[in-house]
C-alpha positions in Angstrom: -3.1 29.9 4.1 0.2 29.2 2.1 2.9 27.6 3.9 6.8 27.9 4.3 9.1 25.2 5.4 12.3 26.0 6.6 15.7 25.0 7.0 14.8 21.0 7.0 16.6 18.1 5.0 14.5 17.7 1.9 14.3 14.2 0.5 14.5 15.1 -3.1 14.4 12.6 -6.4 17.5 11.6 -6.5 19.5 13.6 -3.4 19.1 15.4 -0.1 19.7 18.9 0.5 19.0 21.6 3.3 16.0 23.8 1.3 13.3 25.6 2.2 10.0 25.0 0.3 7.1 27.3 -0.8 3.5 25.7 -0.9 1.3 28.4 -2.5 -2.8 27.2 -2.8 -2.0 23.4 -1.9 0.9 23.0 -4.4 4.6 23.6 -4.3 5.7 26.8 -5.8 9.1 26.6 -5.8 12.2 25.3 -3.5 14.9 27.5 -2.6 18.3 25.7 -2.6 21.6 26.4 -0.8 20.6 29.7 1.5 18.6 30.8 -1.5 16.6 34.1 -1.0 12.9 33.7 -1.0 11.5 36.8 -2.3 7.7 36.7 -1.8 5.2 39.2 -0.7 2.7 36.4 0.0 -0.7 37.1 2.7 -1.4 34.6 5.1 1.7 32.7 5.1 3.0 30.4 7.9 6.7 29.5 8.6 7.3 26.3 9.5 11.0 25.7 11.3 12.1 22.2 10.0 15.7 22.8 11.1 17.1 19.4 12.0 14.0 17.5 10.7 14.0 15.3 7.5 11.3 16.7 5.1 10.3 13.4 3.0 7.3 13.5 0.2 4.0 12.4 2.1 3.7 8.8 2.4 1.7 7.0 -0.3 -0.1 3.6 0.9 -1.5 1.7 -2.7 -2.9 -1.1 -0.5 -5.5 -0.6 2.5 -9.1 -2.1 3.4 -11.0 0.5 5.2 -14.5 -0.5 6.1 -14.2 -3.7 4.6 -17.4 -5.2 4.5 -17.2 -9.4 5.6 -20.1 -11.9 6.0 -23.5 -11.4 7.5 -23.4 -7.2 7.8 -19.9 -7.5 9.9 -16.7 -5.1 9.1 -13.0 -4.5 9.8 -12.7 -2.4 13.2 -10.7 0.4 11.1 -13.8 2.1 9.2 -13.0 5.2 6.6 -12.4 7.7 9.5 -10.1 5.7 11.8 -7.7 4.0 9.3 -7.1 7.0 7.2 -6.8 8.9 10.8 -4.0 6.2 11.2 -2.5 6.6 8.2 -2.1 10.4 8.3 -0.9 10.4 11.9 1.8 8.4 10.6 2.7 10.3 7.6 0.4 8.7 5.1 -1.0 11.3 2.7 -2.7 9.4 -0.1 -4.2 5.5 0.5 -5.8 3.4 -2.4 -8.2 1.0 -0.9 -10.8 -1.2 -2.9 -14.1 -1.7 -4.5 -16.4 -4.6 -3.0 -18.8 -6.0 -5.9 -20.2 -8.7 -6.1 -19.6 -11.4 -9.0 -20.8 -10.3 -12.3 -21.7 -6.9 -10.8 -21.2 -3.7 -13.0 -17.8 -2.3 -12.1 -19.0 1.4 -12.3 -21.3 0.7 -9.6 -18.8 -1.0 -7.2 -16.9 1.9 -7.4 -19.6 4.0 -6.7 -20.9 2.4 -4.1 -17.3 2.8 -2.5 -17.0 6.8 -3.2 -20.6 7.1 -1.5 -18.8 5.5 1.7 -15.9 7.2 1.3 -17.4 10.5 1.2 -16.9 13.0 3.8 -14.8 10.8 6.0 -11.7 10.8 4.4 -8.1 12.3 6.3 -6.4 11.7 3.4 -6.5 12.2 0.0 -7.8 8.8 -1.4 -8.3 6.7 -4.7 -9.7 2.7 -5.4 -8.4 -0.4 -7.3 -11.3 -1.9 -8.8 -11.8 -5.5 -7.8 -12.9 -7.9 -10.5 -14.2 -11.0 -8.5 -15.5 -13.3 -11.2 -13.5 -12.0 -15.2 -15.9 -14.7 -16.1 -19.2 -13.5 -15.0 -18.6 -9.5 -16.2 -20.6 -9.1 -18.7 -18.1 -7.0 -21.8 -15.3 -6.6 -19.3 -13.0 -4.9 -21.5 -16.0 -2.4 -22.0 -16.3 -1.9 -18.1 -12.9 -1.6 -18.0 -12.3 1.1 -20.5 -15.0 2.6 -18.2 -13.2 2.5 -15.2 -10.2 3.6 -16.4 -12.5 7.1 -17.4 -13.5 7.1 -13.8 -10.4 7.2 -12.7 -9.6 3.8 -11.6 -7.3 2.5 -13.8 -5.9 -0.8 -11.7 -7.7 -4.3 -11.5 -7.3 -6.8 -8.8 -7.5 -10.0 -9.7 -7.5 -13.3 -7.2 -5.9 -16.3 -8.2 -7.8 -17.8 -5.0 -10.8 -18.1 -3.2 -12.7 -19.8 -5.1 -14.9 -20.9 -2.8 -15.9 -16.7 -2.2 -16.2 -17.0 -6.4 -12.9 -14.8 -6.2 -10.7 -17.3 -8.0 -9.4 -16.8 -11.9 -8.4 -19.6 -13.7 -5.7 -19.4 -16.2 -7.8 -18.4 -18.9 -9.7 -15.8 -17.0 -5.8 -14.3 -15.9 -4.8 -14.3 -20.0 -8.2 -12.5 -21.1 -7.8 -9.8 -18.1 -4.0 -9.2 -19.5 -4.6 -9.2 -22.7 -7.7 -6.3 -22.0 -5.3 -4.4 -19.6 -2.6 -4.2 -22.2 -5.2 -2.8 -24.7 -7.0 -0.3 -22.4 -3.0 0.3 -20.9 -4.6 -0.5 -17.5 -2.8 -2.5 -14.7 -4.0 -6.0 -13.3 -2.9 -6.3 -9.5 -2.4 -9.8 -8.3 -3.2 -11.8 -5.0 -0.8 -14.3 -6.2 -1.6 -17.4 -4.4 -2.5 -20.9 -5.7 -6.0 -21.6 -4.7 -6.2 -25.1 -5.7 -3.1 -26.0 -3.7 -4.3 -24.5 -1.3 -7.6 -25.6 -1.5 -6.4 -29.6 -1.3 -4.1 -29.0 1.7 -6.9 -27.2 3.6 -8.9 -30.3 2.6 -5.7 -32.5 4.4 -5.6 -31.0 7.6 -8.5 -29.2 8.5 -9.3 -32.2 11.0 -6.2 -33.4 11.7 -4.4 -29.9 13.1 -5.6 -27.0 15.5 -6.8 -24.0 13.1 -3.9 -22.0 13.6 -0.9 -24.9 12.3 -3.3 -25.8 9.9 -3.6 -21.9 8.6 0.3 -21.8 8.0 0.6 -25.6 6.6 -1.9 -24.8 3.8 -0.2 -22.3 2.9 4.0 -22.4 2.2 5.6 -20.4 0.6 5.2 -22.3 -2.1 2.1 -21.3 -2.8 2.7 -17.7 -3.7 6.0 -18.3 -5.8 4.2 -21.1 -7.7 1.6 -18.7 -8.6 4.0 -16.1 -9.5 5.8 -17.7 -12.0 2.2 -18.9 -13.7 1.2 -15.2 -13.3 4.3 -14.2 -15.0 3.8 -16.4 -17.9 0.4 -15.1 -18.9 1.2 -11.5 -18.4 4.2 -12.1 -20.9 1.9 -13.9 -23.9 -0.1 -10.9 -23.3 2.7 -8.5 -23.1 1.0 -6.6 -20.1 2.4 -5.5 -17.2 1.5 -7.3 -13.4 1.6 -5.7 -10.0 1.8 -8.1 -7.6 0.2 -7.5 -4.0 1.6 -8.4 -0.4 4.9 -10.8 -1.1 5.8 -12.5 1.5 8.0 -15.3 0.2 11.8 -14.3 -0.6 11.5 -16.9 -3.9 9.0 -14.8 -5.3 11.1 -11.6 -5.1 13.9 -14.0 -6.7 11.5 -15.0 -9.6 10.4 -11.3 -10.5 13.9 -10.1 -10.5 15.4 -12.9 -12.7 12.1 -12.1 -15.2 12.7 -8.3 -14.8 16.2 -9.2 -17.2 13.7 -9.3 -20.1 10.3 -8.2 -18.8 10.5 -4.8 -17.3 6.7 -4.5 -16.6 6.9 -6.4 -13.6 6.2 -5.0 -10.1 6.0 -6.1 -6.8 5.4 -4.8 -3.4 5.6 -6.3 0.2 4.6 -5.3 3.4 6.0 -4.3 7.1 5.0 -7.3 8.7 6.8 -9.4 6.4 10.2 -7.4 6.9 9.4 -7.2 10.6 8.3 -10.3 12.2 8.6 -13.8 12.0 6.3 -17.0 11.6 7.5 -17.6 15.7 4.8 -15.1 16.3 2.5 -18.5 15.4 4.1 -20.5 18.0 2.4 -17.5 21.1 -0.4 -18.1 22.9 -1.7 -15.0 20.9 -0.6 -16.5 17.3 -4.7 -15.7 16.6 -3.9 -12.0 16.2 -1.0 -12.8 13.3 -2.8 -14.7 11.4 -2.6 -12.9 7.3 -3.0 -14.2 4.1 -0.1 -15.0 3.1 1.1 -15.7 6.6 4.4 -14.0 8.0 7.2 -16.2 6.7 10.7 -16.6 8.1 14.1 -14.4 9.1 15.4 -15.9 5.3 12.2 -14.9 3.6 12.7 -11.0 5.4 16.5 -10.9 4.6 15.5 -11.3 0.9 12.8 -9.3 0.5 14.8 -6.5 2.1 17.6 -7.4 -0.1 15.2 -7.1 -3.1 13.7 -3.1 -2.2 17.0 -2.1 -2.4 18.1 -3.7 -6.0 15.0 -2.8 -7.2 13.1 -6.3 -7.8 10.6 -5.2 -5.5 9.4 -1.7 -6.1 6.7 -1.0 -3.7 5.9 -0.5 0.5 2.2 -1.2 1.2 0.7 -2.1 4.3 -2.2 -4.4 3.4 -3.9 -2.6 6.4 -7.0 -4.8 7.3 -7.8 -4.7 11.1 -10.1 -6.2 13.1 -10.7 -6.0 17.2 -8.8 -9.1 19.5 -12.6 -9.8 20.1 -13.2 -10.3 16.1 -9.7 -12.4 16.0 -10.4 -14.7 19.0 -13.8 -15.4 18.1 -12.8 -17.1 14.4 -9.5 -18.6 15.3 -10.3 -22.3 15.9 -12.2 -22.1 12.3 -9.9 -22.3 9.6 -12.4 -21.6 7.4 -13.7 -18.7 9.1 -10.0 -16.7 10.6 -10.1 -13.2 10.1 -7.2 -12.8 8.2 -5.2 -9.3 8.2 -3.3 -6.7 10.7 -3.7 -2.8 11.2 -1.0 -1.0 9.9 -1.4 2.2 8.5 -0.2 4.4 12.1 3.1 2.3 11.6 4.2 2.0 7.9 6.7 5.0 7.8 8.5 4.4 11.7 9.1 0.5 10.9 10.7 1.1 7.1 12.6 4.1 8.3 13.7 2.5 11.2 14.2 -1.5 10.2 15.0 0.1 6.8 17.4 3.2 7.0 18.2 3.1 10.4 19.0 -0.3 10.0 20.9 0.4 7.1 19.1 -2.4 4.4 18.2 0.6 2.5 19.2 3.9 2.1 16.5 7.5 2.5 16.2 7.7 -1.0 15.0 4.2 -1.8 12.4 4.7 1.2 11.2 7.9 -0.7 11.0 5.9 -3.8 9.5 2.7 -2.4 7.0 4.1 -0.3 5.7 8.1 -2.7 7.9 8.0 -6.0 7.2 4.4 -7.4 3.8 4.1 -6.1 2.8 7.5 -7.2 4.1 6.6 -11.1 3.2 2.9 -11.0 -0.7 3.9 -9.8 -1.0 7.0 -12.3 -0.2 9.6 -9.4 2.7 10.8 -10.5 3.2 13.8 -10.7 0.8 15.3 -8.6 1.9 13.2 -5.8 4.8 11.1 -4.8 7.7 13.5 -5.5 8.7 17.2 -3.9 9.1 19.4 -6.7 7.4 21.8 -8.1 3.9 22.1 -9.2 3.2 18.9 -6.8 0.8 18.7 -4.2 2.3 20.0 -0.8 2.1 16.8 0.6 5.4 16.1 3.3 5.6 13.7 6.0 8.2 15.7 8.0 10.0 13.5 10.8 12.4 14.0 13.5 15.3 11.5 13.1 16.4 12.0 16.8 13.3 11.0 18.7 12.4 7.7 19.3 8.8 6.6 20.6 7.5 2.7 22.2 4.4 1.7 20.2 1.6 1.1 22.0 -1.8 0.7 20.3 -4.1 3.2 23.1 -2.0 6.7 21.3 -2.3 5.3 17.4 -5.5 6.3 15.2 -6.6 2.5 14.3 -10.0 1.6 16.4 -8.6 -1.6 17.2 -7.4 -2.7 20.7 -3.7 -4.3 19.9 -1.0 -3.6 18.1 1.3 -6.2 16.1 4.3 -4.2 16.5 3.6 -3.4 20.2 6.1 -2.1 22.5 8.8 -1.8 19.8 10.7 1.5 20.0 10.6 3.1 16.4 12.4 5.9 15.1 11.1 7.6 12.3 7.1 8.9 13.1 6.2 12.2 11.6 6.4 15.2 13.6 4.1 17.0 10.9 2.1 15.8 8.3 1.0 18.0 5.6 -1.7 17.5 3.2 -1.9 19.8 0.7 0.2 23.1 2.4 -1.8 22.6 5.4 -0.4 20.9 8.4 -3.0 18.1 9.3 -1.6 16.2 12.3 1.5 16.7 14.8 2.8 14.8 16.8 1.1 11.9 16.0 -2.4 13.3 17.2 -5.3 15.3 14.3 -5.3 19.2 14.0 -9.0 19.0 12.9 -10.3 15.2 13.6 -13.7 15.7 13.0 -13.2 17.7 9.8 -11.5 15.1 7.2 -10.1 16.9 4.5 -9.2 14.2 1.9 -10.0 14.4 -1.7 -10.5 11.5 -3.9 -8.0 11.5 -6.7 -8.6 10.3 -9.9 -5.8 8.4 -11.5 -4.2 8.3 -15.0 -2.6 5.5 -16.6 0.8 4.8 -15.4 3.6 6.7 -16.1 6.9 5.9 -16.9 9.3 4.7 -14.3 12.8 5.5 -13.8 15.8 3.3 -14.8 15.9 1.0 -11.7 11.6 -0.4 -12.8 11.4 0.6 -16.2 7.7 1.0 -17.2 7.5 0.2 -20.6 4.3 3.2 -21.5 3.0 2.2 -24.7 3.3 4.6 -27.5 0.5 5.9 -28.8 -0.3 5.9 -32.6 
């Protein structure tokens, strides 16, 4: 079946114009500008009346956990089938999620591992970050690496915490990843928080607080801009570039974009919940479900992180989905040791940023294409197969109705979980179509085909260059 979509408001690289677009075999053929006349003798091809809608590039997500796999056999509620059900419902066409190795385990085979889960129950197209729990315990990691990068994996996520899980990298485990990423021109994602810090205030008032004030006193803001600045510094002596995951503190956007000046391989990305709520949600009798890592901040911290998508600091809109049940949350949330730390979000990503975001006029329809397809698509080695209408791209659209407004409530999203963070707010902004590929995979919020997933795994390049506003640096070759 090719596809035909007519009339709507496409959301274009750098403007918006009323075009129709031609998706022949799963790619765009061409676009046809100002009342254009489409001159095609095409079989099997569907018309699809986007009069009045906005036509935006489908939605990429770099960050999810889908059947995350936790202590003693137990998982996230939002397994492969569910969260990327969520996702495309709400206009998400492509996720990356993660490996799961073990320390010292061969990287190829956490990847692997991940594809044979993935397999088969996929609604969107789909790609992996490779985690790298212990740098010191790989055996030739720059070898592995280089591997990786083969298998199509080229990003590396690194935890400057944890180390009690044997997550943690030290300083001279952070240098030695950089300085192998900048050979192999991989990219090192960051959980930028200091563990040690951490670590001694957990120590401080894990007896003298309840679970849930201790959770947000061991961890101020503090914590994450400290370790930004340290993670900064290395990936400089290295000369590598450093993506930083899930920002939640306003200082650490104001770090990265004073460093960007001089360093343009920085990047950073934030997440919904940190634009959209506040720490007051700790103060309810059901502060339990909040609970993240980092934790939610405050109305300053939002106000500049919004600030910093639109100049540019922060380049990236990722939801960090990781959901478990109100069972799963209740049962861990007088153990500070043992929360379960995360929040579904994949249904919601594209209704709160266009809504909070455009609607709400911090940034414009443009910079939510860029933020949340264009710069994830280039900065992740998409790009340009996805991330961008134009042609020769996948057919990928989230196409939404900017008129109709819909009350969240957790029973009519995708996510097998039981609650909803954002519940009851009334969002503008969720698709009316999603298309993966030329072919129209959900409506109205509800599958075409739910039990026949049609995502592909993608296998990434290296990164691409970025445009003017995050300048990626792409070494030259030789």
């Amino acid at each position: 079946m090719n596809l035909l979509i007519k009339g709507g408001k496409v959301v274009l690289e750098n403007s918006i114009q009323i075009a129709d677009i031609l998706i022949k075999n799963g790619r765009i053929a061409d676009i046809f500008k100002d009342k254009a006349k489409i001159k095609t003798n095409l079989k099997n091809l569907k018309t699809l009346d986007a009069k009045g809608l906005i036509v935006l590039p489908g939605i990429i997500d770099p960050h999810v956990h889908y059947n995350l796999h936790l202590e003693k056999g137990q998982k996230t509620s939002d397994d492969f089938l569910s969260g990327s059900a969520a996702a495309l419902t709400g206009g998400v066409t492509t996720v990356i999620d993660y490996t799961g190795q073990k320390p010292g385990q061969k990287l190829k085979t956490g990847l692997a591992d991940r594809l044979k889960e993935a397999k088969n129950k996929m609604h969107t197209d789909y790609s992996f970050h490779c985690i790298i729990p212990s740098w010191q315990k790989l055996k030739n990691p720059q070898a592995q690496m280089k591997e990786l990068i083969k298998m199509g994996a080229p990003s590396f996520k690194l935890f400057m915490a944890y180390e009690s899980r044997g997550l943690m990298s030290d300083d001279e485990a952070l240098l030695n990843a950089f300085i192998a990423a900048k050979k192999e021109n991989a990219l090192i994602c960051l959980h930028a928080e200091d563990g040690k810090k951490i670590d001694l205030l957990t120590a401080k008032y894990i007896n003298k607080y309840p679970a849930l004030k201790a959770h947000y006193l061991t961890r101020p803001a503090s914590t994450e801009w400290k370790a930004v600045q340290k993670a900064i510094f290395w990936a400089k002596k290295a000369k590598a570039p450093v993506y930083f995951v899930h920002l939640s503190s306003g200082r650490s956007a104001q770090i990265i974009k004073k460093e960007l000046k001089k360093f343009k391989t920085i990047f950073g990305e934030t997440c919904p919940q940190y634009l959209t709520l506040e720490a007051n949600k700790l103060k309810k009798k059901t502060a339990y479900l909040f609970t993240s890592c980092p934790p939610i901040r405050t109305k300053k911290d939002s106000k500049v992180l919004w600030k910093s998508l639109k100049d540019g600091s922060l380049q990236v809109l990722a939801t960090d989905n990781c959901a478990f049940t109100v069972e799963q949350k209740k049962t861990y949330s007088k153990d500070l040791l043992k929360m379960r730390m995360g929040l579904p979000g994949s249904a919601t990503l594209l209704p709160l940023i266009y809504t909070y975001g455009v609607k709400g006029k911090k940034i414009t329809l443009i910079q939510l294409s860029k933020l949340m397809a264009l710069n994830p698509a280039k900065i992740m080695g998409l790009y340009p197969q996805k991330g961008i209408i134009k042609k020769g791209s996948d057919g990928d659209f989230a196409i939404i109705d900017p008129k109709k407004i819909k009350k969240i409530d957790f029973r009519n999203l995708e996510h097998n979980c039981d609650w909803s963070p954002y519940q009851e707010m009334k969002l503008y902004g969720f698709p009316k179509y999603t298309i993966l590929r030329g072919e129209i995979k959900a409506k109205n919020g509800e599958l075409i085909n739910p039990l026949k997933p049609a995502g592909k795994f993608i296998k990434r390049k290296i990164s691409t260059q970025l445009d003017s506003e995050t300048a990626w640096q792409q070494p030259t070759k030789k």
